[in-house]
C-alpha positions in Angstrom: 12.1 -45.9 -19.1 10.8 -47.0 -15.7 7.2 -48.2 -15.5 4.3 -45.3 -13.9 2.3 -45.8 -10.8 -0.5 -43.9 -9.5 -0.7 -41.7 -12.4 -3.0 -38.7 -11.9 -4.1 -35.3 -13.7 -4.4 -32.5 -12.0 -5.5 -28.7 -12.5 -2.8 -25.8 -12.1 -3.7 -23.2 -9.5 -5.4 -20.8 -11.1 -3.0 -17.8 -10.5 -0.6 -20.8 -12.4 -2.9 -20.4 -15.7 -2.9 -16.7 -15.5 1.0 -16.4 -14.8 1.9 -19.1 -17.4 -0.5 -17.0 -20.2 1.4 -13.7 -19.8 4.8 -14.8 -19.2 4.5 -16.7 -22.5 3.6 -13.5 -24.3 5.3 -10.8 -22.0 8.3 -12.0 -21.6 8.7 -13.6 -25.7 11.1 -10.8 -26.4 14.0 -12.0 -23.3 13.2 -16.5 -23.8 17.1 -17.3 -22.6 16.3 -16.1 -19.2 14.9 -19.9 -19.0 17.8 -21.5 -18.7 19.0 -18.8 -16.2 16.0 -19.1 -13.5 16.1 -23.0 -14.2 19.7 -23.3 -13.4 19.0 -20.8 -10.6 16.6 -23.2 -9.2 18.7 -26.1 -9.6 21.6 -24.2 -7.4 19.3 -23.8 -4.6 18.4 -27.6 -4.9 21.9 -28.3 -4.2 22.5 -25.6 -1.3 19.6 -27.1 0.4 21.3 -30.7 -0.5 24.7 -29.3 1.2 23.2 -27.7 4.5 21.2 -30.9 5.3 23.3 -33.4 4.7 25.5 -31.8 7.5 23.5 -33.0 9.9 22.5 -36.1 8.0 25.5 -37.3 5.5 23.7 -39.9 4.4 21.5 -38.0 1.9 24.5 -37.5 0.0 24.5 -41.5 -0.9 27.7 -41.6 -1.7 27.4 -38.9 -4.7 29.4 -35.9 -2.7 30.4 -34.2 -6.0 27.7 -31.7 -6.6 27.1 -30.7 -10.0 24.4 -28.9 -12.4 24.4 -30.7 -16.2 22.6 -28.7 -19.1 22.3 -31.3 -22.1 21.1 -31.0 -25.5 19.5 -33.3 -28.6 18.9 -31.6 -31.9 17.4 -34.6 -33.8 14.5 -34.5 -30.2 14.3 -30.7 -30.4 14.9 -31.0 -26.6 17.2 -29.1 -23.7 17.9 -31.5 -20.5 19.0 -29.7 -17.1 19.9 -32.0 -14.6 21.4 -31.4 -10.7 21.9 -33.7 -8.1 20.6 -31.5 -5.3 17.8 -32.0 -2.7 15.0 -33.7 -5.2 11.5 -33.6 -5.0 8.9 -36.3 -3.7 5.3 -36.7 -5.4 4.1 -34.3 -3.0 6.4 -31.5 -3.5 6.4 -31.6 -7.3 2.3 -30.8 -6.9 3.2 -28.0 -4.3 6.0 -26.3 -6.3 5.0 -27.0 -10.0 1.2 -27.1 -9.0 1.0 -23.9 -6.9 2.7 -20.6 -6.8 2.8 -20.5 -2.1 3.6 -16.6 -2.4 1.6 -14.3 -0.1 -0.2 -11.4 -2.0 -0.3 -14.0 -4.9 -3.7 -12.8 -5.9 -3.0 -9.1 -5.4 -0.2 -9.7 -7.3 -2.7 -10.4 -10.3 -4.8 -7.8 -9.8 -2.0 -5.2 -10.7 -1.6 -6.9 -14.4 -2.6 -4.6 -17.0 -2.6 -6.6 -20.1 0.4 -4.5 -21.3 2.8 -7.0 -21.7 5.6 -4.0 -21.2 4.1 -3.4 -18.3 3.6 -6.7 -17.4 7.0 -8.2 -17.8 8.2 -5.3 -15.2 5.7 -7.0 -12.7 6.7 -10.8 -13.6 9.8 -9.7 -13.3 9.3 -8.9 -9.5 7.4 -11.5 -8.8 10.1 -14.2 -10.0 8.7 -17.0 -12.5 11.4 -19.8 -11.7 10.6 -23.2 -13.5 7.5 -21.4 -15.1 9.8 -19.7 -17.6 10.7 -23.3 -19.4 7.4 -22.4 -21.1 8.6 -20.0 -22.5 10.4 -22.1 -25.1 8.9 -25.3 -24.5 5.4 -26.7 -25.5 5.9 -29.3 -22.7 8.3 -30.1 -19.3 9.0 -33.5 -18.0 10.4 -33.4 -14.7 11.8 -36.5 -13.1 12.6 -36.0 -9.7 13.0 -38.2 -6.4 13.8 -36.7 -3.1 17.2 -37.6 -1.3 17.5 -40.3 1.4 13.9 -41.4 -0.4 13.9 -44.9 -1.8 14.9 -45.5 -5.5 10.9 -46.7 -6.3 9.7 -42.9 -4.6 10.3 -41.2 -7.7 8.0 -38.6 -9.2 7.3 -37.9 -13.1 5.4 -34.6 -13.6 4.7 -33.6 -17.1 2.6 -30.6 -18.6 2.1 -28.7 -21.9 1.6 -25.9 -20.0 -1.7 -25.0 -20.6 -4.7 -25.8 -17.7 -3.7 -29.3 -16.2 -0.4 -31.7 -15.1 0.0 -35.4 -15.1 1.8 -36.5 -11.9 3.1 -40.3 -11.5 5.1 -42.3 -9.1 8.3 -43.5 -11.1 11.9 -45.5 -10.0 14.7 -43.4 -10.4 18.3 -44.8 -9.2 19.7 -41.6 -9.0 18.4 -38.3 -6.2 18.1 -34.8 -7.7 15.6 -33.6 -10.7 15.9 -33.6 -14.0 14.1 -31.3 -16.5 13.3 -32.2 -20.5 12.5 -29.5 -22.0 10.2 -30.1 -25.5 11.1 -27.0 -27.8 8.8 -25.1 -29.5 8.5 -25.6 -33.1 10.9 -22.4 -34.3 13.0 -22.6 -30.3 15.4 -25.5 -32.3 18.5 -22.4 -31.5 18.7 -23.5 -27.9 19.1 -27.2 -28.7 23.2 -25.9 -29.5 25.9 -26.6 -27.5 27.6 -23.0 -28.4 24.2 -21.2 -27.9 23.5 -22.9 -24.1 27.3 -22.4 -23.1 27.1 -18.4 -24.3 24.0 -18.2 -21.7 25.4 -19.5 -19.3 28.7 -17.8 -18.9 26.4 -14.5 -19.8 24.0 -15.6 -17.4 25.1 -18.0 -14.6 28.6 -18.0 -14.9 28.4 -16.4 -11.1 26.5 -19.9 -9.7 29.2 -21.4 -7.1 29.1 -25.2 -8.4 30.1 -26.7 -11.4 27.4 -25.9 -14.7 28.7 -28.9 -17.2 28.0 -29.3 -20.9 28.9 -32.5 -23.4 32.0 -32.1 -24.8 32.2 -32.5 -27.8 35.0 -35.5 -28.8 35.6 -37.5 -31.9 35.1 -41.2 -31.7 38.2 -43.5 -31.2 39.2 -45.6 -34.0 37.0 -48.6 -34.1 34.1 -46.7 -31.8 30.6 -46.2 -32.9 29.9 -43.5 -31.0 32.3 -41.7 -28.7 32.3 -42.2 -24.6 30.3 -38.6 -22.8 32.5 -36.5 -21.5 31.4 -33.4 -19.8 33.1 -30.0 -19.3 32.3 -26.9 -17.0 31.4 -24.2 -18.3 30.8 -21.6 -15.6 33.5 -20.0 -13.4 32.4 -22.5 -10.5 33.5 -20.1 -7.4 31.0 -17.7 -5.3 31.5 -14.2 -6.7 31.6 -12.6 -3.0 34.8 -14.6 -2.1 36.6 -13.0 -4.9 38.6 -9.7 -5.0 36.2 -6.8 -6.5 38.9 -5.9 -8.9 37.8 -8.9 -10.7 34.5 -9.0 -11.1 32.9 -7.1 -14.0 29.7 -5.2 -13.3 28.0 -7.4 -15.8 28.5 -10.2 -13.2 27.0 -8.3 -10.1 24.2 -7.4 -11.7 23.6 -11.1 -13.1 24.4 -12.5 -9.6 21.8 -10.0 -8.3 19.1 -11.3 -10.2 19.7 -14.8 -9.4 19.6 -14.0 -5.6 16.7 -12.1 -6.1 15.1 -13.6 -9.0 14.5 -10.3 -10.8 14.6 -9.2 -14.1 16.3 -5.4 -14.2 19.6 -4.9 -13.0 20.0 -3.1 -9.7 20.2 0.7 -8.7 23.7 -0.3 -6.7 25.9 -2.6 -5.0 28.2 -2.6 -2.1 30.3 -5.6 -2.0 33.1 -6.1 1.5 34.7 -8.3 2.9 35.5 -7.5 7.0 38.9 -9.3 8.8 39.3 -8.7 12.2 37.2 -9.5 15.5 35.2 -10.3 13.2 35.1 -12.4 9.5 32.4 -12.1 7.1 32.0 -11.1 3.3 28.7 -9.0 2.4 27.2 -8.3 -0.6 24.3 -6.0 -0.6 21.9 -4.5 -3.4 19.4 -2.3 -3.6 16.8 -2.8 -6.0 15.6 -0.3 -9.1 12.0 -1.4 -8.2 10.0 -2.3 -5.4 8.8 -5.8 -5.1 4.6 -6.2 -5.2 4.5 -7.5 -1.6 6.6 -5.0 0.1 3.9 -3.6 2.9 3.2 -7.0 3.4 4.9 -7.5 7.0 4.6 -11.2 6.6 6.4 -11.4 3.6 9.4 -13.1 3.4 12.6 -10.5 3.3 16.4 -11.1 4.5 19.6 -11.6 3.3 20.9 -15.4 2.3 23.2 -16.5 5.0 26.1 -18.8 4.5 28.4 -19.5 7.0 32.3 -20.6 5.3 30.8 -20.9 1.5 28.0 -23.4 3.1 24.4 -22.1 2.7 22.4 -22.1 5.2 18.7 -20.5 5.0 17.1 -17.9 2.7 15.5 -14.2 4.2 17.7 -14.1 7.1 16.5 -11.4 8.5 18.1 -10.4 11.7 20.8 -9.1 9.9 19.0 -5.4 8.4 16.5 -3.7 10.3 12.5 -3.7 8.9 13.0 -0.4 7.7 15.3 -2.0 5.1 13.5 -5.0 3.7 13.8 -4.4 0.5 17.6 -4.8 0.1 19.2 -8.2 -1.6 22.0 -9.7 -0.5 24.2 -12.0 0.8 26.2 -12.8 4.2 29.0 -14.9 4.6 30.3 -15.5 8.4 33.7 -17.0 9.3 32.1 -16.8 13.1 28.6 -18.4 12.9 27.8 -22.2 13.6 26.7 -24.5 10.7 23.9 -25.3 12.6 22.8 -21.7 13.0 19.0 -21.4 13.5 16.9 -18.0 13.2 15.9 -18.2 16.7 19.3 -18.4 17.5 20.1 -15.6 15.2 17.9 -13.2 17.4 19.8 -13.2 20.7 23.5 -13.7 19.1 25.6 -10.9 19.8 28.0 -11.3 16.9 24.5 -10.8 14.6 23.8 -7.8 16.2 27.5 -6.7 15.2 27.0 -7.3 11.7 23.4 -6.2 11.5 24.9 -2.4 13.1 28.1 -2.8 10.5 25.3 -4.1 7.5 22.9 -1.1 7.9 26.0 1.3 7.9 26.8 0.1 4.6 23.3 0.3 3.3 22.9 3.7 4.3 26.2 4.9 3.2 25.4 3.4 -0.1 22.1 5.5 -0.2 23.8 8.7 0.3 26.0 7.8 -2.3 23.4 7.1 -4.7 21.7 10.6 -3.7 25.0 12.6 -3.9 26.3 11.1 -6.8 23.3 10.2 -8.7 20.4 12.3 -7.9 17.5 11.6 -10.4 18.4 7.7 -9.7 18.0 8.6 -6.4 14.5 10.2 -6.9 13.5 6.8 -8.4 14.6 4.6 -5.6 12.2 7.3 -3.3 9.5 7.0 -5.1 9.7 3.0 -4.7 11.0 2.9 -1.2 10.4 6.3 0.4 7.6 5.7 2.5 9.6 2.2 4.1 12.9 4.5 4.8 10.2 6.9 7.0 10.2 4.1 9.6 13.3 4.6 9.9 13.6 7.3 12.3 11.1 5.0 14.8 13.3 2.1 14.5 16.9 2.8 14.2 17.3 5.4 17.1 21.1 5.6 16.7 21.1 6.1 12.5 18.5 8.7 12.9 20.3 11.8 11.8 21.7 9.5 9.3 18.2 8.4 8.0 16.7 11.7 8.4 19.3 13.2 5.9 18.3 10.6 3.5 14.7 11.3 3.5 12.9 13.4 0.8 9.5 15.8 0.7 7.5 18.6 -1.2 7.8 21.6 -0.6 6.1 25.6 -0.8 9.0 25.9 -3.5 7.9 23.3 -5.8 4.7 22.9 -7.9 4.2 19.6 -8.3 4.1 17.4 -5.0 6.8 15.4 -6.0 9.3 14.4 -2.8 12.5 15.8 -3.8 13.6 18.4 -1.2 16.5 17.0 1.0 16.6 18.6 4.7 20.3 19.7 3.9 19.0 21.4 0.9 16.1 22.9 2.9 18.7 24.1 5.0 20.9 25.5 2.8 18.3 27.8 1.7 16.9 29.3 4.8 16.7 32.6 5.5 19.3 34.0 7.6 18.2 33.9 10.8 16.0 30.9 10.6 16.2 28.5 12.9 13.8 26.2 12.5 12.5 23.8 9.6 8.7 24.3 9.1 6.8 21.6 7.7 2.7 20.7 7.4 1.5 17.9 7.6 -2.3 17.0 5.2 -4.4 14.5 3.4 -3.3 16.0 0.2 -1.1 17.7 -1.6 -3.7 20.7 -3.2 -4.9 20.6 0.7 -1.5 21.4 2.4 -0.4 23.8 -0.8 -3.3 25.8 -0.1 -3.4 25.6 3.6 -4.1 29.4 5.4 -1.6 28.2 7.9 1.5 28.9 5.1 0.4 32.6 4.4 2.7 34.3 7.0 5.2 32.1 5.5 4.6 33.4 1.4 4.5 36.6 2.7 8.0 36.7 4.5 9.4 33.8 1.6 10.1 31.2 3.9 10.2 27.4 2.5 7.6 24.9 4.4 8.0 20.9 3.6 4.6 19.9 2.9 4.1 16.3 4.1 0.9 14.4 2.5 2.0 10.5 3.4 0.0 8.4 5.7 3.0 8.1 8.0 4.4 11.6 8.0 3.1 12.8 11.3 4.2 9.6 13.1 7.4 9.9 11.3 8.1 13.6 12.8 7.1 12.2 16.3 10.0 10.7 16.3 12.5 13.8 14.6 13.0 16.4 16.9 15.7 18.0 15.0 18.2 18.2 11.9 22.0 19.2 11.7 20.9 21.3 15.5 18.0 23.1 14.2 14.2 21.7 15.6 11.4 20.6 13.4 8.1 23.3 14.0 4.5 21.9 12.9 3.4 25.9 11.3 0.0 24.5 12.5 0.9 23.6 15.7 0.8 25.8 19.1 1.4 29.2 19.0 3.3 29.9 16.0 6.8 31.9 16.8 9.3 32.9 14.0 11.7 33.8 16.1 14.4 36.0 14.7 12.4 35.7 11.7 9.6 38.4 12.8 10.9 42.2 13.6 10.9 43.9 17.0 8.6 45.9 15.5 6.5 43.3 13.9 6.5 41.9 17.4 5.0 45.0 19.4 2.4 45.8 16.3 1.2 42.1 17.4 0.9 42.5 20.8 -0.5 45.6 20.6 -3.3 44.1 17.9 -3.8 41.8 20.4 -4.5 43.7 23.5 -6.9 45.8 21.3 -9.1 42.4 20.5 -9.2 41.1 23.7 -13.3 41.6 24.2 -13.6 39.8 20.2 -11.9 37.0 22.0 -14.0 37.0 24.8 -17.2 36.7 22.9 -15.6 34.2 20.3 -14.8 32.4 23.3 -18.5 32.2 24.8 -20.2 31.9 21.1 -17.9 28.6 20.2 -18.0 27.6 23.8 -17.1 24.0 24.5 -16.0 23.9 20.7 -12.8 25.4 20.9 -10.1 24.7 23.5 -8.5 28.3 23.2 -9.6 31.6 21.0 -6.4 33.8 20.0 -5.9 36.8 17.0 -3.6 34.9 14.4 0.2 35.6 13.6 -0.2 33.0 10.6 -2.7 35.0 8.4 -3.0 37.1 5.8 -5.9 36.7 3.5 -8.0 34.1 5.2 -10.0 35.3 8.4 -9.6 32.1 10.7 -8.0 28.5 10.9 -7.8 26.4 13.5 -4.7 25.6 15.0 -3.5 22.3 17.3 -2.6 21.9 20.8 1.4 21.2 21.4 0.4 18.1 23.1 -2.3 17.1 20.9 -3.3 14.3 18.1 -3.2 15.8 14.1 -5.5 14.6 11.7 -3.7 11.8 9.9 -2.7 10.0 13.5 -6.5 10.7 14.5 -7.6 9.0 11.5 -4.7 6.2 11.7 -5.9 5.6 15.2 -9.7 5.3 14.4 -8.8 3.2 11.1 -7.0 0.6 13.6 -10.2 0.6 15.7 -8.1 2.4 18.9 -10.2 4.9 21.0 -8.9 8.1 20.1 -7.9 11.1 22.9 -10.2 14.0 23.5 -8.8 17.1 22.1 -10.1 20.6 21.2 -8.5 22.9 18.8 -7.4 26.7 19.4 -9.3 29.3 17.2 -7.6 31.7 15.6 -8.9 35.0 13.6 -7.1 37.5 11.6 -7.8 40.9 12.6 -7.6 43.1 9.7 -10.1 40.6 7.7 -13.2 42.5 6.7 -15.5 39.6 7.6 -13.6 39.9 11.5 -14.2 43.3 11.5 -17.9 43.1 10.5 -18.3 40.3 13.3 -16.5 43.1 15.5 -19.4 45.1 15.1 -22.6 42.8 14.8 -24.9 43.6 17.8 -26.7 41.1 17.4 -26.0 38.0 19.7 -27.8 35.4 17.8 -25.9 36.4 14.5 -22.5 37.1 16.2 -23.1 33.1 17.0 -23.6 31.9 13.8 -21.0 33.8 11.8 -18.6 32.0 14.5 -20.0 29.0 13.9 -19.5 29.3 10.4 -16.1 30.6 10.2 -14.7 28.1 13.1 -16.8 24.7 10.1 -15.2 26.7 7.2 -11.8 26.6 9.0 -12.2 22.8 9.5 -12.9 22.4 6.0 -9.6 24.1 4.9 -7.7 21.7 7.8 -9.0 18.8 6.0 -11.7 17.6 8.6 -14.9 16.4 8.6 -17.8 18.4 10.3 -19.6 17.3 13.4 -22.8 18.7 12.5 -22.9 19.5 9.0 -26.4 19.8 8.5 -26.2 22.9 11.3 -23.3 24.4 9.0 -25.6 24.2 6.1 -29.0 25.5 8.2 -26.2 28.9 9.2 -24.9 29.4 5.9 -28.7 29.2 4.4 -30.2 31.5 6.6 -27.0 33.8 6.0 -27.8 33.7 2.6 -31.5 34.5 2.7 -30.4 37.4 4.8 -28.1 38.9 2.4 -30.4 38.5 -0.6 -33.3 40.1 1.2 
């Protein structure tokens, strides 16, 4: 053993203390995943190894053959994984092993409940790498020097797992890293040449270098102890360069979760390869759960790029649009240069080739999933339904594509729950309807028992009720739907078209022109409140609402707006009345001017109140509706 130099202790990162206690206990029921995250880390060691030693072939020190070794000694109790890839220096080995460098680290912690089901679903989507040896182990050796670093630049970091790590400068002839794993007092099953080489082929057999065990020989006549000799035990070739007739789904889903370092399988897979113009092989999955830092914009999403079976970088992302961040994957390109950069990336032409052909396939593999598999569908909404609603913003020529992917609530459900597709809102119309109604609210109990849907219960027509923060940006940007045009029921002047009679039509206008001098005092009572006052086609039972201007602001953008600290437009709303309500027709016939105003006022605050606003004044509301009330009760 070499001799240790500026040996030091060290304190884990808290987050590191708190991740290494529940993973221990919530993950107990699933330990071989170990070896599978450690040999996943050990194959991106040796990608990294490959793409720089392109541009500098002496890191490679002569040792071209790349290889990952798993070794075992049952009399030690231990399990040694070895590769020959990049290496660490002192430094890195207290980032990496110290440290856990992911954004939303500490949110991430928050959302631990202490149930380790729970739990394990959320370490699962964070991704535990080298963590997981504790799993079995009651301490890690790691022996590590960097490549093109001098032999005497090696690093020996060692920890039991619990609050603190030893760190020390060691020699160490050969680059790469090399992990001893001490078992656990009852873990002596993993140090077993049968049991390591039945998870790896379950596990890892995918991994696109050479995974080697001992093999196991007898000794030569005369020979103490037999010379190592070392056999692969993993397939060895990248599973997207082979035919999809022969890959099992077992060994999709197993190559999805070492690309994306999660621990359930995923909802589906779309695996090409394209010949032609142009050459590349994809392989594209989309997740059964959202990760925990998906509305972080600054972190890290893209595909894994390799260009001819060469990695090159992790997250490229010019190859998806934002919208779809959260699917996994890898590209291969026949047509890219080895020394392909991400700035480069962005202004390529053949990218934006692939990234057009790549989010075709996605979105064909999404209305796949909702044709063919409906409730998995509803799952992958509930995750990822409010990132496919920028959609429609970003991808201008998908957007009839997108649109018919997206899902809401509806007047026909009970519930809330986003399930209504617009081709099954369309399918379902009335005959004669053109149009697909929707309402946009804070709430779901808001928007279900808005006034503005009770033409709309009356004549049985379905309205999408849209409650997210980004539903009325997201129908600023859909006009229309298989021809027909999207109409905000509390927007404008409401017209149903071929939906309302003739004669429904003339009663109307006639109800109108008979309330013309009600409008005219509404008008001068509400005065600079209201932009317009007009009798109401939209109600039945309620006796006012306000309704927006075509060209105006909604609530949720107003409140978006103000949130983000931008000045917000000016903007009045039109007041509408119902006619045949009994508390109109009583403010029909009040004489008095000084009451007429306050019954206006009130019913114009009330009607905010149903729309979901705040009032301007509400101590004035209250001082009207108390002096109403005294009234009445005298």
């Amino acid at each position: 053993m070499s001799v240790e130099t500026q040996k030091e202790t060290l304190g884990f990162q808290t987050e590191v203390k708190q991740l290494l206690h529940l993973m221990i206990h919530s993950l107990y029921s699933n330990k071989e995943i170990f070896l599978r995250e450690l040999i996943s880390n050990a194959s991106d060691a040796v990608d990294k190894l490959r793409f720089e030693a392109l541009a500098k072939p002496e890191l490679l020190e002569g040792g071209a053959e790349l290889k990952i070794r798993v070794s075992f000694d049952k009399d030690a109790k231990t399990v040694t994984l070895e590769d020959n890839g990049i290496g660490m220096s002192r430094e890195d080995a207290i980032t990496h092993l110290g440290t856990i460098a992911k954004s939303g680290t500490a949110d991430f912690m928050k959302h631990l409940t202490g149930d380790q089901k729970k739990d394990s679903h959320l370490i699962g989507q964070f991704g535990v790498g080298f963590y997981s040896a504790f799993i079995v182990a009651d301490k890690v050796d790691v022996y590590s020097r960097r490549a093109g670093a001098a032999a005497s630049e090696g690093v020996h970091w060692s920890s039991k797992g619990e609050g603190d790590f030893e760190v020390a400068t060691i020699d160490k002839a050969e680059r790469g890293t090399r992990i001893v794993l001490h078992l656990k007092s009852g873990e002596d099953e993993f140090a077993d040449g049968w049991r390591l080489r039945n998870i790896i082929k379950k596990y890892s057999d995918h991994i696109a270098l050479p995974i080697e065990l001992p093999k196991e020989v007898a000794a030569a006549e005369g020979e103490e102890k037999p010379a190592q000799e070392w056999e692969t035990v993993n397939r060895a070739s990248a599973l997207w360069t082979r035919p999809r007739t022969e890959i099992k789904d077992e060994e999709y889903q197993e190559f999805y979760k070492h690309i994306a370092h999660d621990f359930e399988n995923p909802l589906s897979w779309s695996h090409n390869k394209v010949e032609g113009k142009l050459e590349y092989s994809s392989l594209l999955y989309l997740p059964a759960r959202a990760p925990f830092d998906l509305y972080q914009r600054e972190a890290p999403k893209g595909l894994k790029l390799y260009v001819q079976r060469v990695f090159v970088m992790d997250q490229a992302e010019s190859f998806l649009p934002l919208y779809l961040r959260f699917i996994k994957g890898v590209v291969d390109s026949n047509d890219l240069s080895l020394n392909v950069s991400r700035e480069i990336l962005q202004k390529d032409p053949i990218i934006d080739s692939m990234k057009s052909a790549l989010t075709k396939r996605v979105l064909d593999m999404l209305e796949k999933l909702a044709k063919n598999e409906p409730e998995q569908y509803k799952g992958f909404w509930k995750n990822f339904g409010q990132v496919m609603k920028e959609g429609p913003a970003e991808d201008f020529a998908n957007k009839e594509k997108i649109a018919g992917l997206l899902r809401f609530a509806s007047t026909l459900g009970d519930d809330g729950e986003q399930v209504v597709g617009l081709a099954d809102y369309l399918a379902r119309a009335k005959e004669g309807q053109d149009k697909i109604y929707y309402l946009t609210g804070e709430t779901y109990a808001q928007v279900k028992n808005s006034p503005h849907l009770e033409v709309f219960r009356k004549k049985g027509i379905e309205v999408l009720l849209l409650t997210d923060r980004i539903d009325e940006w997201l129908m600023s940007y859909l006009s229309e739907f298989d021809g027909k045009s999207f109409v905000d029921v509390a927007r404008g002047d409401l017209d149903l078209g071929n939906l309302d009679s003739e004669e429904d039509k003339k009663a109307a206008e006639e109800i109108a022109k008979s309330k013309e001098g009600l409008v005219e005092r509404l008008k001068t009572a509400l005065g600079e409140s209201v932009a317009e006052v007009r009798v109401s086609h939209r109600l039945t039972d309620s006796p006012a609402i306000l309704a927006i201007g075509e060209q105006d602001l909604g609530l949720q953008m107003r409140q978006i707006l103000e949130a983000s600290g931008q000045k917000v437009p000016d903007s009045k709303p039109i007041f509408e009345f119902n006619p045949a309500h009994p508390l109109i027709e009583k403010l029909d016939n009040e004489q008095s001017d000084e009451r007429f105003g306050d019954l206006s006022h009130i019913l114009f605050d009330q009607a905010a109140l149903a729309a979901g606003d705040s009032l301007k004044d509400p101590a004035a509301y209250v001082r009207r509706l108390n002096k109403l009330l005294v009234e009445l009760s005298a």
